[in-house]
N, C-alpha and C positions, 0 to 999 in steps of 0.2 A: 745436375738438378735431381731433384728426390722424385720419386712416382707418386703420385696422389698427393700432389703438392700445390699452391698456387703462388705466384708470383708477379710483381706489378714492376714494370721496365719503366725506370723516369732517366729525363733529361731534361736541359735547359738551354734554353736557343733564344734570342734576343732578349734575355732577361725574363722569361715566360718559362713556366713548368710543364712539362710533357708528362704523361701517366699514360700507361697501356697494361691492362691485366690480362694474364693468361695463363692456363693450367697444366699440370702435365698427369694424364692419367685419364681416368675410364670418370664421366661424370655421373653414370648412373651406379655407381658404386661408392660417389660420395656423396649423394643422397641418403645411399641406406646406413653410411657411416653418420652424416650430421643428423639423423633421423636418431640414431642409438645414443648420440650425445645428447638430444634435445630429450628424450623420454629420461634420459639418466638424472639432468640439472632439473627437467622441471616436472616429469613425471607425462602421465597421459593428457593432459592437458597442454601442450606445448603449443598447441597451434592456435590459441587465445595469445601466447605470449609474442615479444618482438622478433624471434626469433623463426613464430610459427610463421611469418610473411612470408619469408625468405624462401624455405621449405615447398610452402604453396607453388610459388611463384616456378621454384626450382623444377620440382614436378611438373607442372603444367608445361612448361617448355622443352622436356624430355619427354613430354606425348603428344608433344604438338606437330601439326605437317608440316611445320614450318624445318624442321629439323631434317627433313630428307628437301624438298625445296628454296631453301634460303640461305644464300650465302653467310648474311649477318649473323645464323642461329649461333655457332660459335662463341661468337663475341658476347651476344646476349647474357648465353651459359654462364662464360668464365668470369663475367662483371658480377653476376650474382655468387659465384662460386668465390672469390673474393673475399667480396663482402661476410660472407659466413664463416669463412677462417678466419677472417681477424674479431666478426661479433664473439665467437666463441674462443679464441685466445684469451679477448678482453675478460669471457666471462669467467674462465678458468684462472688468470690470473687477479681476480677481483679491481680491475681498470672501469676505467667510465666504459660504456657500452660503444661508442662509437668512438675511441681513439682511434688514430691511423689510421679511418676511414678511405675510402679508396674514391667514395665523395658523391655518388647517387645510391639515398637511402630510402627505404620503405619503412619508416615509423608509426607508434602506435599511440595511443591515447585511450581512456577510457571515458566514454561519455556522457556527461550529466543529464540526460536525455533519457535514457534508459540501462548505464552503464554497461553497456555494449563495447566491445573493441573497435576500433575504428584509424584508418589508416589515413594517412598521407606519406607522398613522394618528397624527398627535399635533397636537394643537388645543393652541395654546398663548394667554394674554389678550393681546391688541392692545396694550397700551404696558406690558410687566413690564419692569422692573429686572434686565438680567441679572448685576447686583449682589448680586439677591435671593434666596436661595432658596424656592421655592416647595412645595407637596406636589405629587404627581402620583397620580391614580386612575389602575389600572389596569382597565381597562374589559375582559372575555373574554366572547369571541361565544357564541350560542348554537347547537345544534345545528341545521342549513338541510337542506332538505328534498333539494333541488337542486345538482351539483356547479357550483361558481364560481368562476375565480379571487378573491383576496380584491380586489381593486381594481374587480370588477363583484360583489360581493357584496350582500346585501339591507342589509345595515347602513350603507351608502353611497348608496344607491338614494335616498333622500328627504333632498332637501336643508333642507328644513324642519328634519329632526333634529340634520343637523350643523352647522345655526346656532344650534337650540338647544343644543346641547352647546358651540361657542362664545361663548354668553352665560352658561352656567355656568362656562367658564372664566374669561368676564371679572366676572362677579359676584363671584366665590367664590375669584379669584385663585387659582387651581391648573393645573396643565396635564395635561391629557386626554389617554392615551395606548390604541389597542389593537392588540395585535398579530397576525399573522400566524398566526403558530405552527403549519403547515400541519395548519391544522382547516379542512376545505373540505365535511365534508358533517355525518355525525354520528359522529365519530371518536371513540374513547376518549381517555379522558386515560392520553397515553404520559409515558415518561421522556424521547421526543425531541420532543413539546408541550409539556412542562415545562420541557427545557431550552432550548427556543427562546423560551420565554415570559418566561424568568430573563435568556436573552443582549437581547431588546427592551430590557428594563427595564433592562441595564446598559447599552446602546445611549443609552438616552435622557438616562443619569446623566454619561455621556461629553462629549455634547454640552451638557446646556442646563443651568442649575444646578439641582437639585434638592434637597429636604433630604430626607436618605435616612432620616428618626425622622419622616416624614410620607408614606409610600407607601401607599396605601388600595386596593382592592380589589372589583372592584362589578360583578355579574353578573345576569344572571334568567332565571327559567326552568331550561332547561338548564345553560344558563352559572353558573347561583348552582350547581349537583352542581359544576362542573367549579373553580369556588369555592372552595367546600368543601375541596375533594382539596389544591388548591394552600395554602391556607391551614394547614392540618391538618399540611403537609409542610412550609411554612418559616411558620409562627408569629411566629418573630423578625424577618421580611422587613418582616410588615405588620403598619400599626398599628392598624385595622380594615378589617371585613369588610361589605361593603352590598349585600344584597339584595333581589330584586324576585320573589315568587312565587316562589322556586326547589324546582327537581326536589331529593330528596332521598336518598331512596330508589330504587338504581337497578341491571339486573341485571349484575353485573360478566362483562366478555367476553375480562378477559385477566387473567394471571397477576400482572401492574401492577394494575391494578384493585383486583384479590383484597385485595391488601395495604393498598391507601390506601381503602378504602371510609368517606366521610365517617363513615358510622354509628358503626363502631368507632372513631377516631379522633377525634372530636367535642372528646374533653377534654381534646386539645393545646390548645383554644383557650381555656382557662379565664382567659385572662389576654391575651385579645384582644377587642377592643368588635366586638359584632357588631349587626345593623338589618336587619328583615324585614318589607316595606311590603308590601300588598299590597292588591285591590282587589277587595270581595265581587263586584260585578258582571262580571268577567273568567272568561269560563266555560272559555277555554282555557287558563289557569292555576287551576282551581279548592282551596279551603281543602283539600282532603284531601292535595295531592301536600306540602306544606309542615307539616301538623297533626302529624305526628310529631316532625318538628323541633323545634317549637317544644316539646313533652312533653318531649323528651329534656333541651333545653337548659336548661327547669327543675328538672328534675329531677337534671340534674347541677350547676345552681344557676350556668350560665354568660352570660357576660352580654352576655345577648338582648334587645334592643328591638323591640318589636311595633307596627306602625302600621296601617293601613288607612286609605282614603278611596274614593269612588264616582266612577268614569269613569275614577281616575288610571294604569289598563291603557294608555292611548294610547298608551304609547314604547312598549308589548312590542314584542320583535322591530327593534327599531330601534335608539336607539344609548344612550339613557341612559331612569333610571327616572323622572329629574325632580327637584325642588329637596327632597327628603325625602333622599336620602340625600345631598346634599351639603349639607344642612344638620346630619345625623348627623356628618360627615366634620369641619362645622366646630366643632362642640360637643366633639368627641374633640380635636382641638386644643386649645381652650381649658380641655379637663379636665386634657391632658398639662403644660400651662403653668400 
């Protein structure tokens, strides 16, 4: 093997594809090398381009304390160090920007908003058919404590999650998308997080193929209020709603708010499958913030699925709820078909 080189080890075991990336060489050396490529292609501005994410993100985890303390930092490194050999392969042999993807990507958009740059994460399965079209969850953050850009955000922090979130795209054949939406601490849900939330999702439909009668929606916590609101307001967008513990009840802080408050709005979704997993033992999601929910959605006779199980809290805060609601996601397929 070459020094300053990366490579992705696959195999195949029950008719399932295996990927594992890894590097061989000094990573903060090819930093300053993908740094002299990215000023070459696209000058001093690279870091507005798709390119310039990667970079960020590279750096940031080369001075992060996570890298004398964390096992995973590693792994982290060489998944993005990957990724940047083959973006700039691609870019140097003039290919689509994400052939041979290695398949957790950080994409860009620019925004009708303010034409600003703007990102999202989208995990897509290691050998799809781009013949095929696929569903895509949209996955919305929960409220962080702490301000972050979203490319050092806590939902990225543990790689562990975004490989499990890669094995549910390769299980479940769907592509995992989450966006930006400039939610960077506990922001309300605006009409300008809404409409950046809508511009990802067209963003994503542009590029990879999607089938747009399979777009799903899947939050918790916080994230399931912020859920709600979106859900409530395009109905027709999504073809279910998948929940993890979410907040429900919440005090509205803007005149946006006022209006979309899931509570009153609820019975837009009379006619959308919804899945509310939760887990008795999760004391910072406790049965009370969601008990109303579930009263109301009976009582307006909407269709709510209720699950529970004990420990399966371990994604809060992280990036997906687990094989429950993408196994809801696939059941709603097979109802619509």
């Amino acid at each position: 093997m070459k020094p300053q080189a990366t490579y992705v080890f696959q195999f195949r075991a029950a008719n399932r594809l295996f990927m594992h990336p890894f590097y061989v060489g000094d990573p903060d050396l090819a930093l300053a090398n993908y740094r002299a490529k990215a000023l070459k292609l696209f000058g001093p501005g690279y870091d507005t381009c798709e390119v310039g994410g990667y970079l960020f993100r590279l750096a940031f985890l080369l001075n992060h304390s996570s890298r004398t303390d964390d096992w995973w930092w590693p792994f982290k490194v060489t998944a993005v160090l990957v990724e940047l050999d083959r973006l700039f392969h691609n870019l140097e042999k003039q290919q689509p920007l994400y052939q041979h993807s290695f398949g957790i990507q950080f994409r860009t958009y620019r925004s009708n908003v303010d034409d600003s740059v703007q990102r999202y994460m989208l995990i897509q399965p290691y050998d799809a058919d781009p013949y095929n079209a696929l569903p895509l969850v949209v996955v919305i953050r929960p409220f962080i404590e702490n301000l972050h850009p979203f490319l050092a955000s806590p939902q990225l922090a543990r790689y562990w999650s975004l490989t499990y979130a890669a094995y549910m795209a390769n299980t479940y054949q769907v592509n995992i998308m989450m966006p930006e939406a400039r939610m960077y601490v506990n922001e309300p849900m605006t009409d300008v997080v809404e409409s950046e939330i809508l511009q990802a999702i067209e963003h994503v439909q542009s590029t990879v193929n999607i089938d747009k009668q399979r777009i799903f929606l899947h939050g918790n916590c916080s994230a399931g209020f912020r859920c709600l609101m979106l859900a409530c307001r395009h109905p027709q967008l999504f073809a279910a709603v998948g929940l993890y513990a979410p907040v429900y009840e919440m005090k509205a802080r803007t005149s946006w708010e006022v209006a979309t408050v899931p509570k009153e709005q609820l019975k837009k979704l009379s006619h959308t499958p919804m899945a509310l997993h939760y887990d008795p033992l999760d004391t910072h999601s406790p049965y009370r913030m969601y008990e109303t929910l579930i009263n109301d959605a009976k009582r307006k006779r909407l269709p709510l699925q209720v699950t529970h199980s004990d420990h399966s809290g371990l994604h809060y805060n992280v990036l997906l709820v687990g094989d429950e609601m993408f196994r809801f996601f696939q059941q709603v397929q097979i109802d619509q078909h």
